[in-house]
N, C-alpha and C positions, 0 to 999 in steps of 0.2 A: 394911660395910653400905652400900647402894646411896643415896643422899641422893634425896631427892619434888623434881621441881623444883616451884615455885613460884610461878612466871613465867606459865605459860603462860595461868592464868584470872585473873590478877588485873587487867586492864585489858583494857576492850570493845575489840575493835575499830573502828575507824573506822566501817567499814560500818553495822554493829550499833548503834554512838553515834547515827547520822543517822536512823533507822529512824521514833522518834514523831515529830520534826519534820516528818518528812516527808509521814506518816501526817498529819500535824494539820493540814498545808499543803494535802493534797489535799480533807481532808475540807470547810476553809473556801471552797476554789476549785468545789467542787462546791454548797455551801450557796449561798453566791452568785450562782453561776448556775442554778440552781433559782427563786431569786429572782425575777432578770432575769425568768427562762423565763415564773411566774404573772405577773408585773407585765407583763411585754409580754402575756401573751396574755388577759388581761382589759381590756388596751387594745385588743388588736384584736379583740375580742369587742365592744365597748364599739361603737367607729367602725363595725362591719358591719353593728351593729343598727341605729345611727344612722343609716346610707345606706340601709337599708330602709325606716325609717321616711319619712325625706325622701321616699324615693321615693313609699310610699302616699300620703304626703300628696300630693304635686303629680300622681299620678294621678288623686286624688279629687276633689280641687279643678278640674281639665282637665274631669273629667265634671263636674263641678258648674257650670262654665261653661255648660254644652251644656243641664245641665239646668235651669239659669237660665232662659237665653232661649227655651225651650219652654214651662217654667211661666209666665213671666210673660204669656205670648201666649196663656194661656187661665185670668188671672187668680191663680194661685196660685202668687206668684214666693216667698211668706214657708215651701215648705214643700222650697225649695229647701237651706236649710242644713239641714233635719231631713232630708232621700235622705241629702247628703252623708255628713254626719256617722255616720248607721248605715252606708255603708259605709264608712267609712275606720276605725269599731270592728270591721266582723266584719274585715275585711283584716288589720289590725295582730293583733288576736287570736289568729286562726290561723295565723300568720306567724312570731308571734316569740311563743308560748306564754303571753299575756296572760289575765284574766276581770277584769271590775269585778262586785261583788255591791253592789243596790241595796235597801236597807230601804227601803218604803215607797215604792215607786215610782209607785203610784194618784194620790197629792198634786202633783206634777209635770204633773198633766190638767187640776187647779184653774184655770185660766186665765178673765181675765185676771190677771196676777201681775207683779210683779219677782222674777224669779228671784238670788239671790245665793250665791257658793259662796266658798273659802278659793283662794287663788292659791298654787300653791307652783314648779310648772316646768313646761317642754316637754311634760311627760307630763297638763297640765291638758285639752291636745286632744284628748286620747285620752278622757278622764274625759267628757269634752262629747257626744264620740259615743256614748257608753251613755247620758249623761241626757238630754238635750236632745229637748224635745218635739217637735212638729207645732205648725205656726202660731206659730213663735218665732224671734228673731233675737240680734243680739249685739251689745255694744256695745266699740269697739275703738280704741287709737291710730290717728289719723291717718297715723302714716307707715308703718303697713303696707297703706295703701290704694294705695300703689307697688310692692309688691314683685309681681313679677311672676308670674302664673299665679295665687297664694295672694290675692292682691291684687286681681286682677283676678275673683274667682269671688266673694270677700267684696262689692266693689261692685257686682255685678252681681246679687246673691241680698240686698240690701237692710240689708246688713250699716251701723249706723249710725257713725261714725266722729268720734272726738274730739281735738281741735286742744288737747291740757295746756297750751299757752303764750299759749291766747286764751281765759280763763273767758268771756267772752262770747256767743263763737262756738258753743263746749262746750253753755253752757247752751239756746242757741237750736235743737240738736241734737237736746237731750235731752226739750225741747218735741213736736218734731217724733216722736219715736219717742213721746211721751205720747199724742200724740194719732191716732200710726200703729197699735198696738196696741190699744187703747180700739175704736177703729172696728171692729177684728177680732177684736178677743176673743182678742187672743193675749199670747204673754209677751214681756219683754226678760230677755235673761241678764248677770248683771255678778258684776266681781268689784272686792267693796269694801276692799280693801285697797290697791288701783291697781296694784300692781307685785309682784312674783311674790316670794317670801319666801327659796327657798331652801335652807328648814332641814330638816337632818337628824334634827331632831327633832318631835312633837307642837307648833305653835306659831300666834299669828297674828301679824301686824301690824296696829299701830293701823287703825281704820277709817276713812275716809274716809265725807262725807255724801249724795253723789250721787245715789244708791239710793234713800235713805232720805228726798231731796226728790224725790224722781220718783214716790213711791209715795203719798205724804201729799198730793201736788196731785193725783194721779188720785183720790186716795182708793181704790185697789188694795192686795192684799194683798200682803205678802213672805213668801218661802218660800225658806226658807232649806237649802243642804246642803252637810255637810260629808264632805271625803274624809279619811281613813286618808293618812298622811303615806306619801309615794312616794320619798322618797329612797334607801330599799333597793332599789325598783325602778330605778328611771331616777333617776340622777347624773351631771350632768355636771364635777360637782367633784370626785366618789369616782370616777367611770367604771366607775358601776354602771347594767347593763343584762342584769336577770335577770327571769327568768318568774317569774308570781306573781299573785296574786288580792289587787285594789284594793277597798274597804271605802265603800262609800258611805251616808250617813244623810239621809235627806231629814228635815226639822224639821217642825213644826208651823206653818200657814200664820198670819203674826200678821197682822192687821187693822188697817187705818188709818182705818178710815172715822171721824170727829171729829175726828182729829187736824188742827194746826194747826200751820204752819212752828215755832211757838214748841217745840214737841212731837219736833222733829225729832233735836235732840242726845239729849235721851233714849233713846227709838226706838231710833237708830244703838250707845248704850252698852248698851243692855240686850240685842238681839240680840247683840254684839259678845262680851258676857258666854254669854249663852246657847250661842253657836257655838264657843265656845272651851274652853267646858267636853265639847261636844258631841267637839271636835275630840281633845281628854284622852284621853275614855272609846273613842274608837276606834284611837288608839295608833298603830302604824305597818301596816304594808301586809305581806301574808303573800308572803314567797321562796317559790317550791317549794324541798323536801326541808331546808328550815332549821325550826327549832321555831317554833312562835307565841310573840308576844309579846304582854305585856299594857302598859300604860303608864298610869302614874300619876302624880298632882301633890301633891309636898308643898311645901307652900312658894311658892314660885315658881321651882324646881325640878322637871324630868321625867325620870322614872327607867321605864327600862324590862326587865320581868322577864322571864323565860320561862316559857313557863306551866304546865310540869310545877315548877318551882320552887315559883311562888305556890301551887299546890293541895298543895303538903307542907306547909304550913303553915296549911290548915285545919284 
């Protein structure tokens, strides 16, 4: 009887031994660089948008120069940041696939007014070009009354400018733009948080009172609006810079006429309250081709859903 060898299947070959390692080895060097591949190219998506944008702006601000010193030589230098401003919205818009929607945009004609809105990043000057009236200016750090071109179109279009290290100075400023505005029936724009927030989520910062003595001694009202959080859009933390429609809510204009400095802390909490809640209810900012999201406050705590989510559980 012929004997089976035995041998010949009972140990892989080598070859054959190496086969999943090596499989698993290419598959991880491929995932990897997959990685790389989106991480780089949503940073260089990021920085492309960014030099566009720069670029609009200091185009705008160049013609805004020009168009300074034309207005002002026939009186109407205050409507120099309203030219700018709508173009430097339709330019960016069309450029890099932006829309701001404004609720209640009628209220913004109220003037004269202190204007005040929620600070969050870079992408606030965009927001400025959709709202920002006619017969209205801005009120801005001192040291960007030197940056060049941007610096030079702000001084020259009557942009008022505040010295944070001299209250004094600040306050004699903010005089000066009371009694600029008053005369013409126009608004000041600010943002009473002072410094830009950053957050990825639905949020404010405490207020500062600025605003809120500049409108109590005119006796003017405030109108308040809040934007839909842009961090989906424009990050410069995440190095998000995607198309998308920004959310705008203009408030109810509150009234100062009685009020008295003693009146002011209040004033500044109750709006601070009001815009915050304001600021909740409009949640973040719509990506294109991502779902809507809805944003909620429990707690002190913001949770954000999606909005086919929230409607199954009606």
């Amino acid at each position: 009887m012929d004997s089976i060898d035995t041998t010949s299947t009972s140990t892989p070959t080598p070859s054959s031994a190496g086969t999943l390692p090596s499989i698993l080895c290419a598959l991880a060097i491929i995932f990897a660089t997959m990685c790389f591949i989106n991480r780089t190219g949503k940073a260089i998506k990021f920085y492309v948008k960014g030099f566009v944008a720069l670029t609009v702006i200091l185009f705008s601000a160049s013609y805004g120069m020009v168009a300074s010193i034309f207005l002002s030589m026939v009186g109407r230098t205050h409507y120099a940041q309203y030219s700018v401003a709508r173009l430097y919205y339709t330019l960016l818009s069309f450029l890099l696939g932006l829309r701001i929607d404004v609720d209640r945009p009628e209220i913004l004609s109220k003037l004269p007014a202190v204007l005040i809105c929620n600070h969050q990043s870079e992408m606030d000057i965009y927001v400025l070009g959709k709202v920002f009236p006619p017969n209205c200016t801005v009120t801005s750090k001192k040291s960007l009354m030197y940056v060049p071109i941007l610096g030079w179109f702000m001084y020259l279009s009557g942009t008022f400018f505040l010295d944070r290290a001299n209250r004094e100075e600040s306050v004699h400023t903010l005089d000066l733009a009371l009694k600029d505005l008053k005369e013409r029936e126009g608004g000041v724009y600010m943002f009473p948080e002072g410094t830009r927030s950053y957050s990825s989520t639905p949020t404010l910062l405490p207020f500062k009172k600025g605003a809120f003595h500049l409108a109590v001694q005119g006796q003017i009202p405030i109108i308040p609006l809040v934007v839909s959080n842009t961090s989906n859009i424009y990050s410069l933390k995440l190095h998000n810079f995607n198309r998308g429609t920004i959310k705008v809510r203009v408030l109810d204009p509150i009234p100062t006429v009685g009020l008295t400095k003693d009146d002011v802390s209040k004033l500044c909490h109750d709006t601070e309250e009001k815009m915050r809640a304001a600021v909740m209810a409009l949640g973040m900012s719509e990506v294109r081709g991502e779902p809507k999201k809805t944003t909620h406050l429990v707690g002190n705590t913001t949770y954000d859903e999606s909005a086919p989510l929230l409607s199954s559980h009606k």
